[in-house]
C-alpha positions, 0 to 999 in steps of 0.5 A, spaced: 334 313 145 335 313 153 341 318 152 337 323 147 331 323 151 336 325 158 340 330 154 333 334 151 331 333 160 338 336 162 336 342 156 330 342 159 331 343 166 337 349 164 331 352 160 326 352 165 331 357 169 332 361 163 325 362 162 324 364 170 329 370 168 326 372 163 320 373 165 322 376 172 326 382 166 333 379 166 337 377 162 339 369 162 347 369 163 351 367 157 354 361 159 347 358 161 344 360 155 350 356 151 350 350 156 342 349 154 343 351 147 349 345 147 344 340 150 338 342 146 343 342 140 346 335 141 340 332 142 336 334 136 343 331 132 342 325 135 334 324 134 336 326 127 341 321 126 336 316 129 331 317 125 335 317 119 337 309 122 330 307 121 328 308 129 321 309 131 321 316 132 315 321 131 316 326 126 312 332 129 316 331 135 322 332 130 318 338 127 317 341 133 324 340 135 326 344 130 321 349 131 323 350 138 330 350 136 329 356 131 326 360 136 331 359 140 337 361 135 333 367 134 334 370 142 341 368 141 342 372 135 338 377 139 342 377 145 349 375 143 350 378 136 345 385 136 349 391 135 343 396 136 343 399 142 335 399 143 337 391 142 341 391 146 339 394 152 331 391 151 330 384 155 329 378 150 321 378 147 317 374 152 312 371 146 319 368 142 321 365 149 313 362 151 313 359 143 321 356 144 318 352 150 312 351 149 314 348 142 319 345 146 316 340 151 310 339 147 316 335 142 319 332 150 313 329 151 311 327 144 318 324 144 317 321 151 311 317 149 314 314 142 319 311 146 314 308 152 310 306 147 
């Protein structure tokens, strides 16, 4: 559980820089976005399996992972795949982002306390 955990922190961490750019109207580069989804991605796999093993882990945690994680899918589609131009040229919405993290570090700090407790 110590390796999920530390791999949802590096994502963590990586995302808070995203979130920064984007609320300051940039756009995140390609390949921090990729490493932050890498991480996050890898983590909820291995949280999964450790929950099908039988380990304690919380369910909404879990939920609210994928929660997050779906949100970040979709600014990934939206950035990388669009082919409207208006798409394009505008930055990533700003209320998917605050959902994604916000979802996100409730289901980290859930997550935190299941495994202290």
């Amino acid at each position: 559980m110590i390796v999920i955990l530390i791999c949802f922190a590096i994502a963590a961490v990586i995302g808070v820089t995203m979130i920064v750019q984007v609320f300051m109207n940039k756009k995140p580069l390609k390949a921090v976005a990729i490493s932050h989804g890498m991480f996050a991605a890898t983590s909820l796999i291995l949280l999964l399996l450790e929950s099908l093993k039988g380990q304690e882990t919380s369910i909404v945690s879990i939920i609210l992972f994928i929660i997050a994680a779906l949100a970040g899918l979709f600014m990934f589609y939206r950035d990388f795949f669009a082919t409207n131009r208006e798409l394009l040229s505008s930055s990533i919405p700003k209320p998917v982002a605050i959902i994604h993290a916000g979802a996100a570090v409730t289901a980290f700090i859930l997550l935190l306390v299941t495994y202290l407790a």
